[in-house]
N, C-alpha and C positions, 0 to 999 in steps of 0.2 A: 230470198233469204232476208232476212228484217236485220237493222242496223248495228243489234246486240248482240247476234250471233257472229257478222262478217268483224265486228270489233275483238272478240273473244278468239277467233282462229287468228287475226291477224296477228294479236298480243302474243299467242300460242304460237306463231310461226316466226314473231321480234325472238322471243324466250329460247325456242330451239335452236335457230342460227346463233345467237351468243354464246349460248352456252359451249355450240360446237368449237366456236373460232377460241374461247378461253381457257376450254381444257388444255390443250396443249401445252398453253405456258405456263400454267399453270404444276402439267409435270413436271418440266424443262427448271424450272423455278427451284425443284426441288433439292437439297444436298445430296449427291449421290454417294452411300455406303460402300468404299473404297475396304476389302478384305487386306490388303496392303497399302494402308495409308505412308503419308510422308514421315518419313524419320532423316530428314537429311542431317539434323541437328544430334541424334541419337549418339551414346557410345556402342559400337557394337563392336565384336570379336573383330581382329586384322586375319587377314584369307588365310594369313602362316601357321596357323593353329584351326581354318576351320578347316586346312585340309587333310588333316589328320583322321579329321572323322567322316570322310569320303573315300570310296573305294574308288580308285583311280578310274578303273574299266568305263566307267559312266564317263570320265570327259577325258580321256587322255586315252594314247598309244604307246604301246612298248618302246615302238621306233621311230616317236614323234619328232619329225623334222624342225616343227616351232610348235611351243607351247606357252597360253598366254596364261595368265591368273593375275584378275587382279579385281580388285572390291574400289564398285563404279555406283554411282546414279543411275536407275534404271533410263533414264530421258538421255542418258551418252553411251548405250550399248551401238548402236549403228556408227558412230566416230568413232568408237575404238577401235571397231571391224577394219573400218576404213586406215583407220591409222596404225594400227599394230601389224595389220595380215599382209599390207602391202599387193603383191601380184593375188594373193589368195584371196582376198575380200571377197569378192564375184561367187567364191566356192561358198560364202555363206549367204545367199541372198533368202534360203527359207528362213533364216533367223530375222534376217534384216526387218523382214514384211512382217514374224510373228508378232502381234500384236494382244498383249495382255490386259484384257479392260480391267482388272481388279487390280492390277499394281498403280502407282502413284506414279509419275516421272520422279518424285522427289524420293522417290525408296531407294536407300543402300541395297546393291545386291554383287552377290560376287557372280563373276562371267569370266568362266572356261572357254579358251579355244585351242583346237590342237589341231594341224596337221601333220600328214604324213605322205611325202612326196617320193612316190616310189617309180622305178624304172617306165612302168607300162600304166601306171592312176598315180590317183593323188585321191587321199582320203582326211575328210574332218569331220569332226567330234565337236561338239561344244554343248554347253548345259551351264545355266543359269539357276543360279539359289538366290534365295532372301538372307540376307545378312541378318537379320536378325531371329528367325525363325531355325532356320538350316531348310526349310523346305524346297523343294525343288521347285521351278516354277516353270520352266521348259530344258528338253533336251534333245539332241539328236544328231545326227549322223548323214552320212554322203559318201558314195566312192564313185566318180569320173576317170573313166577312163580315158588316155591320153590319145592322140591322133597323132 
């Protein structure tokens, strides 16, 4: 191979390898488009009036032993569990883990929890809205039965 060619692949082979190693940061680099960006500064509705326009059955029980409601920062939903639920916390560990990539930590959101501690289970409910939207952003349910 003559010396203009081994120069051209080599260049060819500088240009490939950089390219590869700077894409990356180059996405990473990027602002990521947040569908719930931060509003912690926002005025938004107090939970006393957004629950009116919620049909209970979605986060609550008829015979709910403790029922939380209260409009949080999405980044302090896991310390409330911990701090409100007390023995129950543990009963919410699918919430704990669910993880929202399109919400902010800094987003107001109101966060339902409800148990119902019955002779033979113990059931909860919780569901999660955007304060500012009304949309729901997760919800769900559990019944453990006791031992």
């Amino acid at each position: 191979m003559k010396n203009g060619k081994k120069r051209s692949i080599c260049y060819l082979v500088i240009i490939m390898i950089t390219t590869m190693i700077l894409i990356p940061f180059s996405v990473n680099s990027q602002v990521i488009d947040l569908m719930y960006p931060a509003n912690k500064n926002e005025n938004t509705a107090e939970i006393s009036s957004f629950i009116n326009s919620v049909d209970p059955s979605v986060y609550t029980f008829s015979d709910a032993t403790i029922l939380i409601q209260k409009k949080i920062l999405y980044k302090n939903v896991e310390s409330e569990i911990k701090n409100e639920m007390g023995k129950y916390a543990t009963k919410f560990t699918s919430l704990n883990k669910y993880p929202h990539s399109n919400v902010h930590p800094e987003r107001q959101i109101y966060l339902f929890l409800a148990v119902s501690d019955e002779k033979d289970s113990v059931s909860t409910k919780y569901a999660i809205f955007d304060a500012q939207t009304g949309r729901i952003l997760t919800k769900g349910s559990n019944r453990q039965i006791k031992q």
